[in-house]
Every structure is written in C-alpha cells, then in structure tokens.
C-alpha angles and dihedrals in degrees: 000000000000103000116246112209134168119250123228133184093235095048103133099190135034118235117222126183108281099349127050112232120219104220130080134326116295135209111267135196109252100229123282091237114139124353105224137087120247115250129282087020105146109238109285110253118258113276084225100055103034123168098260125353123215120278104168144117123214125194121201132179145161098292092072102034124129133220144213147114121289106201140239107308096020092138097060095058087051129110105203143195125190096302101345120092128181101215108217097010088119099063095056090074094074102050131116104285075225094068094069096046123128119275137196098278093021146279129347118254114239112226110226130158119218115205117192123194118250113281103011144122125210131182117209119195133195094212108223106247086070105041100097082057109032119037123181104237104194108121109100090215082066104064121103127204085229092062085216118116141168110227082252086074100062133062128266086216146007135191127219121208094185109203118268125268103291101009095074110127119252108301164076141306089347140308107353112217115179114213128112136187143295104226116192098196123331110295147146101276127191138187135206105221120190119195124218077324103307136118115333116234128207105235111191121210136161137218109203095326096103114228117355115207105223091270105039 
C-alpha cells in the first residue's frame, strides 16, 4: 500500500515507500482515520469547480534529486512512460474512495516518486479537462506542512532533467525526483508525458476508482 505519513515543518528526511530519500519536504497522505467531517464543517467544494486550478510550470534536475533505495518490486507498482516511472501510483487505485475526500483546508497529496532515466528529459501535463481535479505537486516551493492542497497549488506541468549517465546521485533505476499529486476526490486520472520533445503520450491511472478503461 502507498504509505500515508504526516508532514511536519521540521521532517528531515522524505519517506518513500520502502527507502528514505535524503532532499526537501514531500507531499504526504493525512491519515485515512475516520471518514466523516467534524460538525458544524460547511460542504466540501466540487472536485470539478474548485476555487483555482493549477497554472503553473515546474522545472527539476539533477541539482535538487533525491536519492534511496526503492525496494525489492518497485517496478510493478509503477506506472511508467518511456523512461519516467511513478513508483507506488498503482496502488492508489485500490484505496478507499474515502481517502481522497475533501477535508477542512482541502484535499490530501498523494506521495509518488517519480524516477527518470539518466539523461533524459520528460514533460509531464495535467490536460486540461482534469485540472480543476488532479494537480502535479513537484516543486518543492508547493508543499504544505498540512499536507492538505486545492489543485490551484500545484502545478499543471513539470519538467524532469534527469542527471546525466554517471553522474546520477546515489540510487536506484535513474534520477530520483520526490512530488506527488493534489487529488480532489477519488477519479480516473490521466497525463500527457512527453519524452527529450517529441510525441506526447496519454498515460491512465486511476485514485481510488479501481481499474479505469482508457476512456473512463
């Protein structure tokens, strides 16, 4: 299961699935606990209609990577692109549809890795059909020590610069990068991912929604 931890200003270190990565703060899951609102909480806003939605582009390289082990199977909880794989984004399709429900303050981070094969460059997009529900959440200056976001705080696309063969920081599988998500409700999701500026490619996943069929 993708791990849920709470996200302090002082963490030192980001948590990632089976390794610990040394680099700044992530997004992290609040925890699943109990399913309802507190009293007296106003009706959380439609996924589809938020407030902002997010409009941003995000650059990371190899200056500010991260590094750590990934455990034994990481591959096969991936969702992968090309050369691009988010380590654990498979999982969250089988997740409570109540994890990703609206909270006092917004909506949960998912934590993904994103590992990005050395040397290359990969676009990811937020089309924009989906950004008032699914944000990209991988710029370091976007994560919150609530963990809680609205899709307007992340970014519609990021870029990854991924460090050059044999300069790639200690590792596994490529250029670590940590990030996540901002999901507003559980949903089908999909990303464009371009590839050193060629062809874009559609790439389906899903948040608490099971399986997606490429046009859910």
């Amino acid at each position: 299961m993708p791990r849920r931890v709470a996200l302090g200003a002082g963490l030192a270190a980001l948590i990632v699935l089976a390794g610990s990565c040394t680099g700044s703060n992530a997004p992290a899951r609040v925890s699943a606990g109990a399913t309802s609102e507190p009293p007296g909480t106003s009706p959380a806003p439609t996924p589809s209609t938020p407030p902002t939605t997010a409009a941003t582009v995000a650059l990371r390289d190899c200056a500010d990577a991260v590094h750590g082990s990934l455990g034994s199977g990481w591959r096969t909880s991936s969702v992968s692109a090309g050369p691009i794989a988010f380590v654990g984004l498979a999982e969250y399709r089988n997740e409570a549809p109540g994890n990703f429900r609206h909270r006092p303050g917004g909506w949960g981070g998912a934590k993904v890795l994103a590992v990005v094969t050395a040397g290359r460059t990969v676009t990811v997009t937020v089309p924009d059909a989906e950004a008032g529900r699914l944000a990209l959440l991988y710029s370091v200056t976007s994560f919150h020590d609530s963990g809680l976001y609205r899709p307007g705080d992340g970014e519609r696309s990021v870029t990854f610069r991924a460090c050059p063969p044999g300069q790639t920081a200690a590792g596994e599988g490529g250029t670590q990068f940590n990030g996540g998500f901002v999901v507003a409700g559980a949903q089908c999701a999909t990303l464009d991912v371009t590839t050193d500026g060629g062809p874009a490619r559609h790439v389906r996943f899903a948040f608490g929604r099971g399986a997606c069929s490429s046009g859910a």
